[in-house]
N, C-alpha and C positions, 0 to 999 in steps of 0.2 A: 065577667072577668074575676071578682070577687071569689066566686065559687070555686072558677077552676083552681085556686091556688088554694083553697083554704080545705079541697079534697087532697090535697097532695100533702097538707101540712095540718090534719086536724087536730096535733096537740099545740100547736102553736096559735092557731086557731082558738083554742077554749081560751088557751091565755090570756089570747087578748082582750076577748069577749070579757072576760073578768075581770082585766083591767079596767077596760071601757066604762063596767058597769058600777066598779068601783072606783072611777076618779072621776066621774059627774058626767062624763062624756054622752053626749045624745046617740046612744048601739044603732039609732036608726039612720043615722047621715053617715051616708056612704064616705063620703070626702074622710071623715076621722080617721073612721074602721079601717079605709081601703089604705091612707098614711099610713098606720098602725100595721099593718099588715107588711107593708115596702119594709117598714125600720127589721123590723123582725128579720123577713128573710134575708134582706140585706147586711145584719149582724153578725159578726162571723161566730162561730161555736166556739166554744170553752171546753175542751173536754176532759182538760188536765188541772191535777188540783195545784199545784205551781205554773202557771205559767209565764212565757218569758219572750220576747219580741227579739227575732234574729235582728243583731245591727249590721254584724260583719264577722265572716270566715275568717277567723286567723290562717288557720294550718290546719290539717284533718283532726285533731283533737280539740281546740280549742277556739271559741267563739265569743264573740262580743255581745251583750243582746240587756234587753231592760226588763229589770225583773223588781216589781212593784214599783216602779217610778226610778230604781238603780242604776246606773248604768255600769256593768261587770264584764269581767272579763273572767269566762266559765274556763274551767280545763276537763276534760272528759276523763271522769272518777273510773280508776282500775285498768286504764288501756294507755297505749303511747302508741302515734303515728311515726313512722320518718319523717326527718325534720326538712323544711325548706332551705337548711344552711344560712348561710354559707359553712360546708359545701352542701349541695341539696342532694340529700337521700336518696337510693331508688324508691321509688315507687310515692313521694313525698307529695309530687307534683296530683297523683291520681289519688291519695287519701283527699284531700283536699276540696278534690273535683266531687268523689264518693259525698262529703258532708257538705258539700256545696248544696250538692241536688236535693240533701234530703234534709237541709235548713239552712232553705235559701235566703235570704237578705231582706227584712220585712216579714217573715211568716212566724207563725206563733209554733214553739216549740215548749214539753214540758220538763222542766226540772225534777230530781228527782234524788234525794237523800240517804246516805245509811241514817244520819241523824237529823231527824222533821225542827229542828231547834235553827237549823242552819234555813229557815226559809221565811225566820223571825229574824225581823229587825229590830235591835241592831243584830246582823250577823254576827255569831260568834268566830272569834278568830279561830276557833279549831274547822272551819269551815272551809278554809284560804292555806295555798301549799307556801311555798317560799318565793313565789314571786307574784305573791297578793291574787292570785288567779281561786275565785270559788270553783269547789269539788264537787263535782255533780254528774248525774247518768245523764241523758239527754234521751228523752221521748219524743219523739216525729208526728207531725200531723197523722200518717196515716197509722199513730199507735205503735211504734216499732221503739225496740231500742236502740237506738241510734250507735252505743258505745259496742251493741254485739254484734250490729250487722258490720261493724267495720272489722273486727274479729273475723267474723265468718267471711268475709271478701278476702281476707289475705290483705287488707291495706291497716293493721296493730296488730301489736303486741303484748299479752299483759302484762301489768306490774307487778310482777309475780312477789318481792318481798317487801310489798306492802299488803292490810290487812283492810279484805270489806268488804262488804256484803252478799258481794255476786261474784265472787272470786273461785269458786270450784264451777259456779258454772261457764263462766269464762273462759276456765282454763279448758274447759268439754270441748268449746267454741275453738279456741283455738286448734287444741289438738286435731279435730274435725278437719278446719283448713289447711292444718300442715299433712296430714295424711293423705288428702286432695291436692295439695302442691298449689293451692290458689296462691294470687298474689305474690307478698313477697316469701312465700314458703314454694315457688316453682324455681323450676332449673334456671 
């Protein structure tokens, strides 16, 4: 049983072996190695260099989630969704659903900075808009950016006279969607 796993995952494999070898552990008793082996795959990936533990979908822009032990309240840097209201927006209800699916409640999602300063604590206040919410892009498990793909759906809009980072390509994004009539840029 060993083996079949440790073909599937030979760098995870060396690891531990190295571990094993270096923390006194006997590489020959199966029982360890085979633990050692469970924790591993069982471990979920990091693949982001901020990451941040979904708590709770606000509204399609902005999400609750814990970020180095924090617990914040993100606002999605460069876009605005429709708002839930009162009164509730078209299409507010299905941004929502959009960033639901793709940071769902418990999943690890990555933050992601115009200024890498804002991911040091103490957060600096230029971090935080005016209703205490951090400014941040949002990367998805499966690597995407969460703040373009709601662009490209037609479920935001950018901020267009605010200034940052990914703001020409954004605007590409949008314009994309409104020429397609997706979302809220259809009849």
């Amino acid at each position: 049983m060993l083996c079949d796993r440790t073909m599937t995952r030979p760098l995870i494999f060396a690891f531990l072996v190295l571990a094993v070898l270096t923390s006194g552990c006997d590489p020959t008793d199966p029982v360890s190695v085979d633990a050692a082996v469970e924790a591993a795959v069982d471990a979920e990936p990091n693949p982001f260099d901020h990451p941040a533990r979904v708590l709770r979908v606000i509204d399609g822009d902005t999400l609750e989630v814990n970020f180095q032990g924090v617990e914040l309240t993100v606002r999605f840097l460069g876009i605005d969704t429709p708002e839930l209201g009162p009164p509730v927006e078209p299409w507010a209800a299905e941004a929502k659903l959009e960033t639901t699916v793709n940071a769902t409640p418990a999943s690890m999602v990555g933050l992601e900075f115009d200024d890498e300063a804002c991911a040091i604590i103490p957060f600096p206040s230029s971090c935080f808009d005016g209703f205490d919410r951090m400014l941040a892009y949002i990367r998805t498990a499966q690597g995407y950016d969460l703040n373009a793909m709601l662009l490209a759906g037609g479920f935001a809009t950018v901020f267009e006279w605010e200034d940052f980072d990914r703001k020409a390509d954004y605007l590409a994004i949008q314009a994309q969607a409104q020429s397609e009539g997706v979302g809220i840029w259809g009849p």
